[in-house]
C-alpha positions as CSV (number, residue, x, y, z in Angstrom):
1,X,115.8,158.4,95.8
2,X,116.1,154.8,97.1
3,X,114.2,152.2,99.0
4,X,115.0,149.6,101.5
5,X,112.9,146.0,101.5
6,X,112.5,144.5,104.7
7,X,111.4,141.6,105.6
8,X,109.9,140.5,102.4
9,X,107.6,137.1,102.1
10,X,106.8,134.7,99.5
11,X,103.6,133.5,99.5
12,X,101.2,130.8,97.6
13,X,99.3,132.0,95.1
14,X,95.8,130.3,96.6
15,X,96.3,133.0,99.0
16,X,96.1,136.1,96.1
17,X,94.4,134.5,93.3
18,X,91.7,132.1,92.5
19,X,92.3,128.9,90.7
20,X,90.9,127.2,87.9
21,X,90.0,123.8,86.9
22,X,88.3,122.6,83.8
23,X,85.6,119.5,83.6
24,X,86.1,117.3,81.9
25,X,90.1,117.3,81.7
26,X,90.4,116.6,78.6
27,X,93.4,118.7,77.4
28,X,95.9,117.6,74.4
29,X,99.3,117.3,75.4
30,X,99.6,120.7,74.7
31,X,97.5,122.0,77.5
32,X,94.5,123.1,76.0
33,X,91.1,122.6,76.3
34,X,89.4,121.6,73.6
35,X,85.7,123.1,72.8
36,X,83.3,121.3,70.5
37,X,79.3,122.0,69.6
38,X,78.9,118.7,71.7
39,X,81.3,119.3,74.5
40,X,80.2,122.0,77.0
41,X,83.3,122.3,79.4
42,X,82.8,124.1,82.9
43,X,84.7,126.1,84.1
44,X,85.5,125.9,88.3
45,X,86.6,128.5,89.9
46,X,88.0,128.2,93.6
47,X,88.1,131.4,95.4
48,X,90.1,133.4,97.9
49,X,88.8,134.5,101.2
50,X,86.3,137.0,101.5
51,X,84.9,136.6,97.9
52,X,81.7,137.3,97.4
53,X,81.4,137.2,93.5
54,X,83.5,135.8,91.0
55,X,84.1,137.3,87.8
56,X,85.1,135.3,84.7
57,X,86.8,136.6,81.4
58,X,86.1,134.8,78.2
59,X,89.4,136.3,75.7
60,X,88.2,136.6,71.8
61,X,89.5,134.0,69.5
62,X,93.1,134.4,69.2
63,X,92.8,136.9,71.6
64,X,95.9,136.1,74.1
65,X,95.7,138.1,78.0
66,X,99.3,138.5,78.4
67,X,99.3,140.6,74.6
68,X,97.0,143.5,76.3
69,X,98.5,144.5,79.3
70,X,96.7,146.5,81.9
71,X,94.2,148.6,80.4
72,X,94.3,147.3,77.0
73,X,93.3,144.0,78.3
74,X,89.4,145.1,77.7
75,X,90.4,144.7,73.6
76,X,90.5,141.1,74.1
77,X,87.8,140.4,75.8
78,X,85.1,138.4,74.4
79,X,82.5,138.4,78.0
80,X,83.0,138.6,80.9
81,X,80.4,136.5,83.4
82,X,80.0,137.2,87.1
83,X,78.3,134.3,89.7
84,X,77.5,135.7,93.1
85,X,78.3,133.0,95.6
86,X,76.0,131.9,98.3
87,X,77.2,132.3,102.0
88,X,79.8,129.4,103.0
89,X,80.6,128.8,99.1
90,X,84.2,129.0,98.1
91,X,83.9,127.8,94.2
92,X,81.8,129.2,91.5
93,X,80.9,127.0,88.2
94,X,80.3,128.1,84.6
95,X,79.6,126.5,82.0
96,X,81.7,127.5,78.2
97,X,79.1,126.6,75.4
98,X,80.7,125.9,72.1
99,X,78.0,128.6,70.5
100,X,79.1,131.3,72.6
101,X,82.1,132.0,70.3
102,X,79.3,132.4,67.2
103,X,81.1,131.9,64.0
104,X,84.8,131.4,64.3
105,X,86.5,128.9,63.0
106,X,89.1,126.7,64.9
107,X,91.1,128.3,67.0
108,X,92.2,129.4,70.4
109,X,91.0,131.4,73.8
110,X,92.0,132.3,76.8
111,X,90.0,132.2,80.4
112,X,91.0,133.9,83.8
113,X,89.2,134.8,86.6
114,X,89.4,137.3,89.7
115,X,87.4,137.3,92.8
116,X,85.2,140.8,93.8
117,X,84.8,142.0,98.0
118,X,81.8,142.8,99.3
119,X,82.6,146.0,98.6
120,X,83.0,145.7,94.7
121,X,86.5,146.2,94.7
122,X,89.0,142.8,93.4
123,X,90.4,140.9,95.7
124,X,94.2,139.9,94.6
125,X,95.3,139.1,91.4
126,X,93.8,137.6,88.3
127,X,94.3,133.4,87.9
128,X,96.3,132.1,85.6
129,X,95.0,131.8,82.5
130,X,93.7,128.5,80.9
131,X,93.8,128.1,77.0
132,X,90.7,126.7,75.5
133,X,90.7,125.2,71.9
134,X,87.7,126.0,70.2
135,X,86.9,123.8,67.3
136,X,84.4,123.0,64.6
């Protein structure tokens, strides 16, 4: 019927989630990313400790993470890519081709990543995610 806390810590978030950068930084002042047919971002993804793959969600357009909590999350899911790193590595790279959202018009998407164990199972908490602006 009740609980006690003791001895609770904060701590930083490179120590439970990756974090990701974006080449080349070239986000509006609004903080997104913008995507072109003749800009091909990548995505950089710096990793946790004992990571030995790194998966990275791709959201569909308009499609915002933080609208599909827990389970419903798969519904805005565009792809998902996974890089296995090499031993001593501690960030993965992909690249976000303009093509890979098909069709759609301007508009916008969201990336995350998490990092996977050697034993398949996640390893913290998602990133934060990064809005991309994908454009014609």
């Amino acid at each position: 019927a009740s609980i006690a806390v003791l001895e609770a810590k904060l701590l930083p978030d490179t120590l439970i989630c990756p974090q990701i950068t974006i080449t080349p930084a070239n986000s509006g002042s609004y903080g997104a990313y913008a995507i072109t047919a003749s800009s091909e971002p990548t995505v950089k993804v710096r990793t946790i400790k004992d990571t030995e793959q790194v998966e990275l969600e791709l959201s569909k357009t308009n499609f915002f993470f933080e609208n599909f909590p827990g389970s419903k999350s798969r519904e805005a899911i565009l792809t998902v890519k996974k890089v296995r790193l090499k031993s001593n590595e501690s960030e993965a790279s992909f690249k976000i081709p303009r093509s890979l959202y098909g069709e759609a018009k301007n508009g916008y998407s969201q990336v995350r990543a998490r990092c996977i164990g050697k034993d398949g199972k996640n390893l913290g908490e998602f990133s934060a995610p990064v809005t991309l602006e994908i454009l014609d």
